[in-house]
N, C-alpha and C positions, 0 to 999 in steps of 0.2 A: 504494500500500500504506500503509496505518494501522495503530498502533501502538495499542490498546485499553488501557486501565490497568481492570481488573474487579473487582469485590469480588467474593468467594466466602466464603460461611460456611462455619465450620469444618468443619464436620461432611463435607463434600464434597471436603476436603483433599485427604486419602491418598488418597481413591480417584482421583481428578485426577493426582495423583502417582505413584503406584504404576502410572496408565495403565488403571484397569479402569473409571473412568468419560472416555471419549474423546467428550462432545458436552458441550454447552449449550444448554437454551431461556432464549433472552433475547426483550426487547421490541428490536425491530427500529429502538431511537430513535438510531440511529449508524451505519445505514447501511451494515451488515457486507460484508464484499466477504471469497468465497476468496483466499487470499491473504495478508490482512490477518492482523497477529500481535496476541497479548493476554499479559498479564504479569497475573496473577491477585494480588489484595490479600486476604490472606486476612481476615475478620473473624469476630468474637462477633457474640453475638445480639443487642446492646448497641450495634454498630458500632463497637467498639474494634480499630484495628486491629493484625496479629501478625506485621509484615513479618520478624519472626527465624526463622519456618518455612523449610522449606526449600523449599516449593512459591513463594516470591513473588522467588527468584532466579532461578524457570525462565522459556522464552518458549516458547508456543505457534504452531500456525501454522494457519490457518483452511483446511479441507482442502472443505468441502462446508457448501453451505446449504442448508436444507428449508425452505420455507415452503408452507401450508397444508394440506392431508393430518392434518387434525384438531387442527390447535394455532389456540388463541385466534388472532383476527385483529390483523395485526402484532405477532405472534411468531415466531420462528424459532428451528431447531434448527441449532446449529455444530458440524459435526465438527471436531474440532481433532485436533492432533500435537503434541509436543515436540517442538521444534528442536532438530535435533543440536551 
């Protein structure tokens, strides 16, 4: 099991948070494993990062992977969880 550190632009915060967005398509260059946890870094459009949100104290947990079923190749879709 891997511990992911992920940027995520703002804009996809709350909803990450609040749980109504429960996946990610990312580039497959880290070699995701169910399993594996992510701790999201939230950023601006800028790359400024805003770790005093309250979304980059949470930890995720990699619940399912999708790959290919129409996503670019090496790309993958993460269903994630908040860890309790």
């Amino acid at each position: 099991m891997k511990i992911h550190k992920l940027k995520l632009n703002l804009k996809f915060c709350d909803e990450v948070f609040y749980g109504e967005k429960s996946f990610e398509i990312r580039q497959n260059d880290r070699g995701f494993q169910t399993g594996d946890k992510i701790i999201f870094i939230p950023v601006d459009e800028n790359g400024m990062e805003h770790t005093h949100l309250p979304l980059s104290k949470k930890i995720y947990k990699i619940t399912y992977i999708l790959s290919g079923w129409g996503l670019k190749n090496g790309y993958v879709a993460l269903a994630i969880k908040e860890c309790e």
